[in-house]
Each structure stands twice: as structure tokens, then as C-alpha cells.
C-alpha positions as CSV (number, residue, x, y, z in Angstrom):
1,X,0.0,0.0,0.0
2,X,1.2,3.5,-1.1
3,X,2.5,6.1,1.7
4,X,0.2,9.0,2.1
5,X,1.3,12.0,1.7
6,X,-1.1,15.3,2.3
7,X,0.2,18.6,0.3
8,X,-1.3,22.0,2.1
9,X,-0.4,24.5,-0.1
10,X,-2.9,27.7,-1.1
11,X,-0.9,28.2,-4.2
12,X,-1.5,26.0,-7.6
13,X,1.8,26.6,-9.3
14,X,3.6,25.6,-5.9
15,X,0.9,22.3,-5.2
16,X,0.9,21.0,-8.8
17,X,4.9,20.5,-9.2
18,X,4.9,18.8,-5.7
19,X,1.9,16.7,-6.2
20,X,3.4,15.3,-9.3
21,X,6.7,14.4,-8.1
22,X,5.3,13.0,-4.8
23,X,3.3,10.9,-7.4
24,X,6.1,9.9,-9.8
25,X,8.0,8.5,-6.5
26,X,4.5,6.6,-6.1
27,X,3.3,7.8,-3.0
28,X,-0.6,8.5,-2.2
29,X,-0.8,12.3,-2.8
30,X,-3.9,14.1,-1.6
31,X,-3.9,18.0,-1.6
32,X,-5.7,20.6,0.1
33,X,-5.6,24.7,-0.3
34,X,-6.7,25.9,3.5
35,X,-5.7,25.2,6.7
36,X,-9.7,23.8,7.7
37,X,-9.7,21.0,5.0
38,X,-6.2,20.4,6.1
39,X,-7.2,19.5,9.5
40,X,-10.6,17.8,8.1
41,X,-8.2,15.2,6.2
42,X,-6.0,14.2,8.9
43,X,-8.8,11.4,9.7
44,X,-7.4,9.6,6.5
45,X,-3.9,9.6,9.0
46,X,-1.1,10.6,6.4
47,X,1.9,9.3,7.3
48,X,3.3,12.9,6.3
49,X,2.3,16.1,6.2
50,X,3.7,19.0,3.7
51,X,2.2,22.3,5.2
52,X,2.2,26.1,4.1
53,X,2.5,28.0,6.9
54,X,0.8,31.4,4.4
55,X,-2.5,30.1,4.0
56,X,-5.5,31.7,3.6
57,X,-7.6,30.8,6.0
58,X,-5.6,29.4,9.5
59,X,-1.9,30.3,10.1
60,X,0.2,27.6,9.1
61,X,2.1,27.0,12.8
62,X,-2.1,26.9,14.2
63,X,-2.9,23.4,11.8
64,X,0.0,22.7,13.2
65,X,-0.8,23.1,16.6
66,X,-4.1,21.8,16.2
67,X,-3.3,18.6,14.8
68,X,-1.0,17.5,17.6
69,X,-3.6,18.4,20.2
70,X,-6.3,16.2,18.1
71,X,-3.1,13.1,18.3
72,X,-1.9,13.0,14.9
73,X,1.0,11.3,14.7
74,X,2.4,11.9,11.4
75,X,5.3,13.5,10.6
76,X,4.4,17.3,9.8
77,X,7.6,19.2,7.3
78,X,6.5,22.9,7.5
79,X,7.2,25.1,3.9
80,X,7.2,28.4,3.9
81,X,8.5,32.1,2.4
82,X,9.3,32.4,6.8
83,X,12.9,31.6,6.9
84,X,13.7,33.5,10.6
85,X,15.0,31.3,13.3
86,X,11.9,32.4,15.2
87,X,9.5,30.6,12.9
88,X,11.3,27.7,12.8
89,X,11.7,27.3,16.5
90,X,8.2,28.2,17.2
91,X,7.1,25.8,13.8
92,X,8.9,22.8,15.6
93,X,7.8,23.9,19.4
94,X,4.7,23.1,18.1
95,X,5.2,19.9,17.0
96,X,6.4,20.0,13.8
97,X,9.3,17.8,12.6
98,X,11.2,19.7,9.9
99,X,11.5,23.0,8.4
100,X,12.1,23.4,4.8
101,X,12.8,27.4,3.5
102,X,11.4,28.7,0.5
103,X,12.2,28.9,-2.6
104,X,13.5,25.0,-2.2
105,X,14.7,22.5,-4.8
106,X,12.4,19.0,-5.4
107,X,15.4,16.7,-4.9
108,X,15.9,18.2,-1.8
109,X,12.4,17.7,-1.2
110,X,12.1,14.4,-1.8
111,X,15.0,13.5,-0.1
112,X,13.6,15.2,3.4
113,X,10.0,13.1,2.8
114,X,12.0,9.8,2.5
115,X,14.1,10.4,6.0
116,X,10.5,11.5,7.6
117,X,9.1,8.3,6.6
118,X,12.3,6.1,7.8
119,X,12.2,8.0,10.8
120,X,8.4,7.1,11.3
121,X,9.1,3.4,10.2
122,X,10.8,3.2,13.9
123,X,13.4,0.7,12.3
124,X,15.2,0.9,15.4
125,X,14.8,-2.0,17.9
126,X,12.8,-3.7,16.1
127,X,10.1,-5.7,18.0
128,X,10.9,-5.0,21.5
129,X,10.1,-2.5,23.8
130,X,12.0,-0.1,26.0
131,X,11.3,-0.1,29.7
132,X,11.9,2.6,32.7
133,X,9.9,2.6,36.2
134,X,6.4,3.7,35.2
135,X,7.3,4.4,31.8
136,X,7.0,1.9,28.8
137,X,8.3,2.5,25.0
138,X,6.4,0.7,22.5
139,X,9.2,1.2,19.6
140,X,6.8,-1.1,17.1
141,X,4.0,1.4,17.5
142,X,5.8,4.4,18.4
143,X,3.7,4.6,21.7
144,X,5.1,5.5,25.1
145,X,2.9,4.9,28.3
146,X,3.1,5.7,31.8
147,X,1.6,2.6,33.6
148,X,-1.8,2.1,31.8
149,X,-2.2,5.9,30.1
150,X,-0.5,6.9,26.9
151,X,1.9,9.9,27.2
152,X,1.0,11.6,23.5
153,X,4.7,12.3,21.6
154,X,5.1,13.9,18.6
155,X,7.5,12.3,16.6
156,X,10.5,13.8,17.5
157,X,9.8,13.6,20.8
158,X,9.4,9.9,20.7
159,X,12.8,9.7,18.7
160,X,14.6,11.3,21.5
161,X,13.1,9.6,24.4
162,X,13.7,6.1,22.7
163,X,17.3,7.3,22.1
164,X,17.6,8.3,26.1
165,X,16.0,5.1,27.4
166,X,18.2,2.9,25.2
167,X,21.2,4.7,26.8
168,X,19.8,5.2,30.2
169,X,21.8,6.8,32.9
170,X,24.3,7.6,30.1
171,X,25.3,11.1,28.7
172,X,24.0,11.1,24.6
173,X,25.6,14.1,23.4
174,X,23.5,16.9,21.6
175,X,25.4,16.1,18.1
176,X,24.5,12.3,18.6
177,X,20.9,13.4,18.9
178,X,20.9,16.3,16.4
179,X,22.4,13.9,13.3
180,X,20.1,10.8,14.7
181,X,16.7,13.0,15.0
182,X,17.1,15.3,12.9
183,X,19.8,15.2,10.4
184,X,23.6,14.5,10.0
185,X,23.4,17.6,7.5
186,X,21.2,20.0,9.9
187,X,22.3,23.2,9.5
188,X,19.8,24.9,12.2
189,X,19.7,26.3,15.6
190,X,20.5,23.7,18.3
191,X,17.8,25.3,20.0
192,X,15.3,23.0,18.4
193,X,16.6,20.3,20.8
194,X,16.1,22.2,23.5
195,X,12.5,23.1,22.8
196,X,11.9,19.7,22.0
197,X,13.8,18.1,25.5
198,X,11.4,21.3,27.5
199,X,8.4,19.8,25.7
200,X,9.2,15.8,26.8
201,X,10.5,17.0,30.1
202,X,7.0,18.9,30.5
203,X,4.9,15.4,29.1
204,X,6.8,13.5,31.4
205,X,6.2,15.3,34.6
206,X,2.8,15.6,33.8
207,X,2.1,11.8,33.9
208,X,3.9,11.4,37.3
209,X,6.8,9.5,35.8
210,X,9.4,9.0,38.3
211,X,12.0,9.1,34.6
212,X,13.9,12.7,34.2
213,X,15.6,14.1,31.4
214,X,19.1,15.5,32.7
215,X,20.4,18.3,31.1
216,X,24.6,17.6,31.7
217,X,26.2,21.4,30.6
218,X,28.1,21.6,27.7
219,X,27.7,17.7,26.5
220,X,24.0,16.5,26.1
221,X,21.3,14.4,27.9
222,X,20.8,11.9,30.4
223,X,17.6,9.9,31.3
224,X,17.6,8.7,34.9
225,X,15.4,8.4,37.8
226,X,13.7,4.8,39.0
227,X,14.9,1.5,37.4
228,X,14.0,-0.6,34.5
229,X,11.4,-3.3,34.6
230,X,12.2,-6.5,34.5
């Protein structure tokens, strides 16, 4: 079955071109020009997301928003005419998972789709799951609970976490988790790990876990606090 792919773009001559190459790689290509019908055809669960933040009806970074509150779980690549640091931080502290800048080439394009959609396959660790006191990783469904409740990640935030608890009590450094979230060739602000680390430290605390994410100065992160399961 075909990956789904949803295009939210307000412009034709922008949403045609990307449509058609999405296509020609033979994914499942649905687009939509407003920020309501974007949010409407999320129940069809894409497995990613290509959003305009300039559309004409709901700011780009609100779908975004929105759709994590609602639980999707697809990987969401904002595209946009924005290319300040402040967008980006804010697009990805609201739960999206990459930022591509305007005016941007199709290869390049393509290439950032594929590593959303390896990223989402949760390769890694492959039919068994991560444990931690009160907190359980389900790295086949990309699910993380705290005793019987599930703790809603985006996916980033699940990325990170599963790195952490596979190296728990260890120091991962920030470039370990920069090139293994995001990408070897990221070239933005490391400040995007920070917001995403503040947003899982918040989800955590907020299910009681007994789990912390330990900021160690100048080298990375360390997840500690209660013992594995047996």
C-alpha cells in the first residue's frame, strides 16, 4: 500500500509541481488549499504532512498546533516564504518535525519526505520494547505509556526519548541526537533540541513519571530516575 502523503499549499503553481513528483516516486498524494480542509483530512492519517505555513484561512504554525492536540502522529515538514530562526523554533515547538525554507529544490524535497518516513518506520529495535519505572516504550508502535495511560509524543519527541531510554543513565551528546533525530546535514539552531527536550520534560512530569531528562552542561542528555522493569 502506497505512503500518504497530504500537500497543504494555497498556491497552484507551488501544489501542482509537488503533487506530481510525490506521485512519480509513487506515494498516495492528496492535496488541500486551506488550513480547515487540512485538518478535516487528517482522519485519512497521512503518514506525512507537507504544510504552508501562508494560507489563507488558518496560520500555518495553528494546523500545526491543532493537529497534535487532536493526536496526529504523522510527521508534519513545514514550507514556507518564513525563513527567521523564530519561525522555525516556534514551527517545531509546536510539533512540527522539519522546516524546509522557500524557494527549495524537489530533490531536496524528496529527499527530506524519505528520511520522515524512515524515521516514522521506527526501524530501530525492532520488536521489542523499552522499559523505565512507570514508563513503557512501544518502539513497534511508536507509543510510550506511563503505567496504563499513553503519554502523546510527537514524533521527535518519541525519537529522543527512545534514544535516552536505550542509553539510560548515560550522557547522549546533543550532536549524537541532532544527526540521529534530525539530520547528520542539519544546518539549524541547536535550540530545536532544547524546545523539543522542555516539551518531553514537561509530558513526562505531567504523567507522574518517576524518569527525568538531565540536562549535563556543555555535552547532552541523560535519562535517569527509577529503574527498568524487569
Amino acid at each position: 500500500m502506497a505512503q500518504r502523503v497530504l500537500v497543504v499549499e494555497d498556491e497552484e503553481d507551488i501544489a501542482f509541481p509537488l503533487v506530481r513528483t510525490l506521485e512519480r516516486e509513487g506515494y498516495d498524494v492528496s492535496w488541500v488549499d486551506s488550513g480547515q480542509k487540512a485538518l478535516d483530512t487528517l482522519s485519512s492519517a497521512p503518514e506525512v504532512v507537507i504544510l504552508d505555513l501562508g494560507l489563507p484561512d488558518i496560520d500555518g504554525l495553528e494546523v500545526c498546533r491543532r493537529a497534535r492536540a487532536a493526536g496526529f502522529e504523522g510527521a508534519i515538514m513545514i514550507v514556507t516564504a518564513r525563513a527567521g530562526e523564530l519561525d522555525r523554533v516556534v514551527g517545531l515547538d509546536y510539533g512540527a518535525d522539519d522546516y524546509l525554507a522557500k524557494p527549495f529544490g524537489l530533490a531536496e524535497l524528496q529527499a527530506r519526505v524519505r528520511a520522515l518516513l524512515r524515521r516514522t518506520a521506527g526501524a530501530s529495535s525492532a520488536g521489542e520494547d523499552a522499559k523505565s519505572d512507570g514508563l513503557r516504550i512501544d518502539v513497534d508502535a511508536r507509543r510510550v505509556y506511563a503505567g496504563d495511560d499513553e503519554v502523546p509524543l510527537t514524533g521527535k519527541e518519541f525519537e529522543v526519548l527512545n534514544i535516552l531510554a536505550a542509553n539510560r543513565d548515560k550522557v547522549v551528546s546533543r550532536g549524537r541526537l541532532m544527526a540521529d533525530v534530525w539530520d547528520e546535514n542539519w544546518y539549524g539552531s541547536t535550540k530545536t533540541l532544547d524546545v523539543t527536550i522542555g516539551r518531553l520534560r514537561q509530558k513526562l512530569e505531567s504523567v507522574g513519571v518517576t524518569d527525568r531528562v538531565v540536562a549535563v552542561r556543555g555535552v547532552g542528555f541523560r535519562l535517569e530516575g527509577g529503574s527498568p522493569d524487569a
